[in-house]
Z-matrix of the N, CA and C atoms (Angstrom, degrees):
N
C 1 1.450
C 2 1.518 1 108.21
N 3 1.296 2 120.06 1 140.86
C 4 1.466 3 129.61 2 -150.38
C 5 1.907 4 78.74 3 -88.30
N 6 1.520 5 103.27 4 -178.04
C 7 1.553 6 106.63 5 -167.29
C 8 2.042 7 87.79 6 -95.13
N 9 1.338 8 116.99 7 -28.13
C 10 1.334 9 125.82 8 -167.99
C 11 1.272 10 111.75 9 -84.80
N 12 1.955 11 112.50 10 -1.95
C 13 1.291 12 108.19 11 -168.78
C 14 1.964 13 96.06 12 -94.21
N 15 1.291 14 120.45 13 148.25
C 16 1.375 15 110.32 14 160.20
C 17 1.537 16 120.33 15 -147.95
N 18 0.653 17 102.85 16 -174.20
C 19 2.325 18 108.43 17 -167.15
C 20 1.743 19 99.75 18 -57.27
N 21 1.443 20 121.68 19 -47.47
C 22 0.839 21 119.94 20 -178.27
C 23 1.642 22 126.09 21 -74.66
N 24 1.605 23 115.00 22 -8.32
C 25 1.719 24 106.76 23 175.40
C 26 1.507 25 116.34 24 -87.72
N 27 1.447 26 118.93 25 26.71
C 28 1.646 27 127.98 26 171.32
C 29 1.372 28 106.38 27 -109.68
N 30 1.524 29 119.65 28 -36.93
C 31 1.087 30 117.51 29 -179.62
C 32 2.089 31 120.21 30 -65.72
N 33 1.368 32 97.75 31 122.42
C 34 1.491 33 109.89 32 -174.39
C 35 1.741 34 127.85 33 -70.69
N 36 1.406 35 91.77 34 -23.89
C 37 1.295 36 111.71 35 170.39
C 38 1.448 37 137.11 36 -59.71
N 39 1.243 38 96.19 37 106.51
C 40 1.822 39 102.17 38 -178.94
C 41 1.222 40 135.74 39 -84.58
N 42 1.411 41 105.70 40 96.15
C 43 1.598 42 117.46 41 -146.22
C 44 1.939 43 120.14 42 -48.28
N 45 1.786 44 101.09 43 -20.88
C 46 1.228 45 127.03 44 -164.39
C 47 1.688 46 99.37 45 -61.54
N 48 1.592 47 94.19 46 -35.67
C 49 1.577 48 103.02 47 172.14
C 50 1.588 49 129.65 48 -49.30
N 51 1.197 50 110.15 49 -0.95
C 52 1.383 51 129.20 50 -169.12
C 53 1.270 52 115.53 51 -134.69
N 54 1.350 53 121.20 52 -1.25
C 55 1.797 54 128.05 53 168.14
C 56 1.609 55 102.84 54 -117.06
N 57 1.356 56 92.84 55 118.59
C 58 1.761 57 115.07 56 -165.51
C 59 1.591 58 91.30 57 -60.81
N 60 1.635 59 123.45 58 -52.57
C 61 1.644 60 117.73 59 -175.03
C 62 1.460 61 97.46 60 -56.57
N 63 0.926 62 151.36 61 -67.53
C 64 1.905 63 154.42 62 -151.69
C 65 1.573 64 80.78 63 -57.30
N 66 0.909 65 123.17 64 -50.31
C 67 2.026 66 117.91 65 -166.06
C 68 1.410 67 105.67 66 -72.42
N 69 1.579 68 125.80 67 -40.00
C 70 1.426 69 118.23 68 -178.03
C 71 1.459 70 97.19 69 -75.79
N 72 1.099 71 118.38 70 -23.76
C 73 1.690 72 107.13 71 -160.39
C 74 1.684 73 89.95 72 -81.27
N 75 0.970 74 155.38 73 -43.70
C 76 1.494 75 169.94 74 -137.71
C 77 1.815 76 95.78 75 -91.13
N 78 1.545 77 108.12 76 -51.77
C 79 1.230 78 105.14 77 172.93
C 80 0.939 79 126.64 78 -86.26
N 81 1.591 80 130.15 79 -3.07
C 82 1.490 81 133.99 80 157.22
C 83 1.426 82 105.11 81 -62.90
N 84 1.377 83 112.03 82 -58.90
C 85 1.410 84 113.73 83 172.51
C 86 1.638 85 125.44 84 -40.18
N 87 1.260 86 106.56 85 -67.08
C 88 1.131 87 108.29 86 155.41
C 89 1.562 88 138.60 87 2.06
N 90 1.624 89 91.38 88 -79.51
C 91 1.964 90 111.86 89 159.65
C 92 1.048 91 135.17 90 -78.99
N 93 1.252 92 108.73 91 -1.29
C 94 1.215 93 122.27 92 171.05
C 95 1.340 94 115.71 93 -79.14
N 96 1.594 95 109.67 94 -33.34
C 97 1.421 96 125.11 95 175.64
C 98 1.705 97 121.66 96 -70.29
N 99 1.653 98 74.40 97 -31.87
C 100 2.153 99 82.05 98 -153.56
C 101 1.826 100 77.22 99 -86.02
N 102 1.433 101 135.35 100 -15.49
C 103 1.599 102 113.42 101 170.01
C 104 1.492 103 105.66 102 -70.23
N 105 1.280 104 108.98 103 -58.47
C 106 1.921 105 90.61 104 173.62
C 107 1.163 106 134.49 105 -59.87
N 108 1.087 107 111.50 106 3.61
C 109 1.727 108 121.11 107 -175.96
C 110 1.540 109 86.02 108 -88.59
N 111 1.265 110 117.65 109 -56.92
C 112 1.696 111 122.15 110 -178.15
C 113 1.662 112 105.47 111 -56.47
N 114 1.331 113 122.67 112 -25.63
C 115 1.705 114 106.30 113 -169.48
C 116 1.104 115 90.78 114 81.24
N 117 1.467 116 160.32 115 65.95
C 118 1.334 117 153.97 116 75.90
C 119 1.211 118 142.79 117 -41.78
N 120 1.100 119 127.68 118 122.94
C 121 2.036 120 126.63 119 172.47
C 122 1.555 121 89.35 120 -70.39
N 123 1.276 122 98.73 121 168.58
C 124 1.796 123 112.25 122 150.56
C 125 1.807 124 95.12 123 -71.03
N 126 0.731 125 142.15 124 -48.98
C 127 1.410 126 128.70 125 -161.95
C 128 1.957 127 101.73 126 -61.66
N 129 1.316 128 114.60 127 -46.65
C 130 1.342 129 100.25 128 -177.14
C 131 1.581 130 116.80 129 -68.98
N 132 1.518 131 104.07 130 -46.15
C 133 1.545 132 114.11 131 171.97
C 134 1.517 133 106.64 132 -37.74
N 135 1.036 134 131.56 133 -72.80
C 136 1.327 135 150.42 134 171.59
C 137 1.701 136 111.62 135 -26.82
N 138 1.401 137 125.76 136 -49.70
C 139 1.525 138 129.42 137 -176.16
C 140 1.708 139 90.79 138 -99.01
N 141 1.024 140 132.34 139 -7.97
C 142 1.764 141 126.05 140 170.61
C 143 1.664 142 104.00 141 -75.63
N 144 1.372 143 101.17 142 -73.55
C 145 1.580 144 114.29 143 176.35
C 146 1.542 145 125.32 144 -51.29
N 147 1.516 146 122.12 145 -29.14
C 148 0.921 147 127.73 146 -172.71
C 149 1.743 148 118.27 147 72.40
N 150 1.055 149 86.07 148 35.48
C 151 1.666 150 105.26 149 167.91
C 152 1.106 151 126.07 150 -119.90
N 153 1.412 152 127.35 151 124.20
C 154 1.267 153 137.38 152 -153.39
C 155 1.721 154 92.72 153 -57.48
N 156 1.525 155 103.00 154 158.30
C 157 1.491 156 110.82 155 153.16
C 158 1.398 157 118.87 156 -49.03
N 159 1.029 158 100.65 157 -59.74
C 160 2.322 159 107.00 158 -144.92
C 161 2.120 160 79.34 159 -77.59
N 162 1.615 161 125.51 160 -22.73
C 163 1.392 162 118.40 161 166.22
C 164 1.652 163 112.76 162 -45.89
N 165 1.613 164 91.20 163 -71.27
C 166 1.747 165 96.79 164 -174.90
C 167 2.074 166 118.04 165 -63.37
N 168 1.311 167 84.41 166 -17.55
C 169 1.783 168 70.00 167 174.23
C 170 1.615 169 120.78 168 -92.74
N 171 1.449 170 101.48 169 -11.31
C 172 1.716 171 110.92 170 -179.10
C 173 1.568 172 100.07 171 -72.30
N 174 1.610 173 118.59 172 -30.73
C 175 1.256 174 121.22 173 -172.48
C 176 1.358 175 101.20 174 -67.81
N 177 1.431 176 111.82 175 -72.19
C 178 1.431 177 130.76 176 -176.08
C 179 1.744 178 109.98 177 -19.95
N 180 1.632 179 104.72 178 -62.47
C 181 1.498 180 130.09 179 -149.94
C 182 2.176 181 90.54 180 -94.31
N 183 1.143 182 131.48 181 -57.25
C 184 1.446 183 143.43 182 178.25
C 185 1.267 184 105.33 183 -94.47
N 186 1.495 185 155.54 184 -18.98
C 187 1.023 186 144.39 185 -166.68
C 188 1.507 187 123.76 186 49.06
N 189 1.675 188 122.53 187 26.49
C 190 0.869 189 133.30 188 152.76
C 191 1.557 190 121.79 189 -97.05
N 192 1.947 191 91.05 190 151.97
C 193 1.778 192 97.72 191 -165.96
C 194 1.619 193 105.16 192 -179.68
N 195 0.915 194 116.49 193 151.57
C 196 1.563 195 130.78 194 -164.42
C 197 1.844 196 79.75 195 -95.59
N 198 1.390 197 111.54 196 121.52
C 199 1.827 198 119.88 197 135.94
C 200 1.538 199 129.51 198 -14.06
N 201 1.278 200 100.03 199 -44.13
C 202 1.769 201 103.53 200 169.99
C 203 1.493 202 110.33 201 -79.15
N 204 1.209 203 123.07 202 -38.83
C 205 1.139 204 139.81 203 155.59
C 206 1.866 205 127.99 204 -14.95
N 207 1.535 206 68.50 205 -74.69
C 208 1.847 207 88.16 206 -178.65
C 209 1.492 208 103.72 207 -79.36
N 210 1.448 209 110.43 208 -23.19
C 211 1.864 210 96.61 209 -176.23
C 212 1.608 211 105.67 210 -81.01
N 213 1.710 212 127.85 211 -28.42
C 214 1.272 213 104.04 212 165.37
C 215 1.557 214 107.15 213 -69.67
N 216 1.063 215 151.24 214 -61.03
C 217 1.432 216 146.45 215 -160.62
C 218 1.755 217 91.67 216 -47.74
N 219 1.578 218 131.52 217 -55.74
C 220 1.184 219 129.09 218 -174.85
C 221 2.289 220 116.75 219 -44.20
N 222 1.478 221 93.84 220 -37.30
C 223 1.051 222 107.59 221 172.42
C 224 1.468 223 131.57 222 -59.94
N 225 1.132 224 96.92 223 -46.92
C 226 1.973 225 117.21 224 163.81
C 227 1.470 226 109.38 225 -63.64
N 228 1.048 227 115.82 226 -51.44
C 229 1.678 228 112.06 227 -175.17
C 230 1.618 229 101.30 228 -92.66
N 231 1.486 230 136.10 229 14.57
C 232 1.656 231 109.60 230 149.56
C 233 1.156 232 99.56 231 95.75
N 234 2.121 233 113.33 232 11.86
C 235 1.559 234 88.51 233 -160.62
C 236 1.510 235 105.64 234 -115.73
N 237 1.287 236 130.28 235 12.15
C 238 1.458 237 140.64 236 -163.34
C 239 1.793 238 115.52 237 -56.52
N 240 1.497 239 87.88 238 -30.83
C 241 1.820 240 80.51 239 174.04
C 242 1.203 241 132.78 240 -97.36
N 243 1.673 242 124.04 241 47.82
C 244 1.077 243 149.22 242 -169.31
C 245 1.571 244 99.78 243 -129.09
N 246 1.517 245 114.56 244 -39.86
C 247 2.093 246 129.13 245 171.02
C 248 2.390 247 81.50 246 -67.50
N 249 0.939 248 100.77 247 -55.67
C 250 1.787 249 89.60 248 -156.04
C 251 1.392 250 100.12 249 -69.51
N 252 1.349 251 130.41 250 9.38
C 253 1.421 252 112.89 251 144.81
C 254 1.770 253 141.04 252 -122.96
N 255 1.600 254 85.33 253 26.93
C 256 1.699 255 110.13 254 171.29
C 257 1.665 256 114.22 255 -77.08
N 258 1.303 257 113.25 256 119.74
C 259 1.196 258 104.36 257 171.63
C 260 1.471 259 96.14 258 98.70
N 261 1.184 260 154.16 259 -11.73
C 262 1.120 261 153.87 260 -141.79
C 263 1.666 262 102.61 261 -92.74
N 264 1.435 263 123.27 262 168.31
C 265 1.446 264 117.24 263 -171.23
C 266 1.441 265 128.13 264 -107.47
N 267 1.650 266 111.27 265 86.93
C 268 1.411 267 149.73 266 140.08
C 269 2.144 268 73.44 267 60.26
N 270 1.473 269 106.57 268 124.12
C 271 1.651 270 109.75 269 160.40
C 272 1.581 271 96.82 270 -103.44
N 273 1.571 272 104.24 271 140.15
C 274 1.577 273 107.87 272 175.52
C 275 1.524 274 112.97 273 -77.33
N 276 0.715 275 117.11 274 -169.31
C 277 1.406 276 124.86 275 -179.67
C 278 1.382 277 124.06 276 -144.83
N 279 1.619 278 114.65 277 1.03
C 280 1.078 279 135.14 278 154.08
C 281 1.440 280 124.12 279 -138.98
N 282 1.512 281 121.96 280 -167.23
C 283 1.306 282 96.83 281 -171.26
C 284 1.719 283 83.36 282 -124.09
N 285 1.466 284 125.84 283 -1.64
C 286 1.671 285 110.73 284 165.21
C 287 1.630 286 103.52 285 -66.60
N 288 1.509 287 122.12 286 -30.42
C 289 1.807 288 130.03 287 -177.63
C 290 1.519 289 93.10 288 -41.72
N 291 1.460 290 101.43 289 -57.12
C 292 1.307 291 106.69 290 -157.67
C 293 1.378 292 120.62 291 -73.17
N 294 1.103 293 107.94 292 -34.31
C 295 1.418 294 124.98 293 153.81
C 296 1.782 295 126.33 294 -33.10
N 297 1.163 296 90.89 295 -55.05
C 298 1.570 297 118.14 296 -170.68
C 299 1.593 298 96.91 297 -60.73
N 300 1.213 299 127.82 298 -60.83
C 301 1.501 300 159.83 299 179.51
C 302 1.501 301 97.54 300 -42.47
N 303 1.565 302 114.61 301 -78.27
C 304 1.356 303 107.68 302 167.13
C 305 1.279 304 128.72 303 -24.77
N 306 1.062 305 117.07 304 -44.49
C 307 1.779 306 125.94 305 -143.78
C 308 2.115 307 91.06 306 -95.43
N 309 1.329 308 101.15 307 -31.67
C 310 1.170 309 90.76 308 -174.45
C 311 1.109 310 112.74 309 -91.39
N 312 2.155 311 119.33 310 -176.53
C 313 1.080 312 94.34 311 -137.48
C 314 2.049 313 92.17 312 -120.62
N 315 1.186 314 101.68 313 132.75
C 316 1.770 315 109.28 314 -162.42
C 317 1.562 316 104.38 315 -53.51
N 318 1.075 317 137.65 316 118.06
C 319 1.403 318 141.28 317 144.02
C 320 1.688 319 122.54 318 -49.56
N 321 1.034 320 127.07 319 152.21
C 322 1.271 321 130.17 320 -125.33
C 323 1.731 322 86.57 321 -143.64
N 324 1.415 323 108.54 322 -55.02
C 325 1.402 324 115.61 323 177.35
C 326 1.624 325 112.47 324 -170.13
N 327 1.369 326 113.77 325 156.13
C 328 1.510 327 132.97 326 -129.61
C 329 1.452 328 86.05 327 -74.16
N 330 1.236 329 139.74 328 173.20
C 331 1.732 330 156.49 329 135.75
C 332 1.406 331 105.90 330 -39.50
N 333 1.248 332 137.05 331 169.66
C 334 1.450 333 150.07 332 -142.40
C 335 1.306 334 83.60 333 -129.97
N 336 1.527 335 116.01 334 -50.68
C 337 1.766 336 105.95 335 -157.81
C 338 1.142 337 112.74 336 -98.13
N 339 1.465 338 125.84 337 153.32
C 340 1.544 339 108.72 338 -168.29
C 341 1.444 340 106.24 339 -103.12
């Protein structure tokens, strides 16, 4: 094993996937892109969507933004069916997954304690 090799350069996993800021910042980016792809300023995006200016540039520039927010801006840029599959219910990938799933036993509603 080389001195530069270590446990962690096999692993595929992108840890960023697990820090909620690295994900908003990715999806600011994101729209930020798919508005210039459209030929939009923030100023037009902004009077289309009905989202304030100093809103869409705090997103853009801080990646902060209210959910209602981003789903009208999502609406203007074409992008809403990317929200209609958040939360959606887990596809197996086998059919023992599915199996497994069956057999167990459905919860109804969450635990009290966190």
């Amino acid at each position: 094993m080389a001195v530069t090799d270590n446990i962690l350069s096999d692993i595929s996993i992108v840890l960023d996937d697990f820090n909620p800021r690295a994900i908003a910042q990715e999806i600011a980016r994101n729209m930020k892109q798919r508005r210039l792809d459209a030929d939009l300023s923030q100023q037009a995006l902004a009077k289309r969507s009905g989202v304030s200016l100093g809103t869409l540039k705090r997103f853009e520039n801080q990646s902060e933004i209210s959910l209602n927010h981003l789903l009208m801006i999502a609406v203007v840029l074409g992008a809403t069916e990317e929200f209609h599959r958040l939360f959606t219910k887990q596809q197996y990938q086998s059919i023992d997954e599915l199996l497994k799933v069956k057999v167990a036993k459905t919860r109804k509603r969450g635990r009290k304690n966190a």
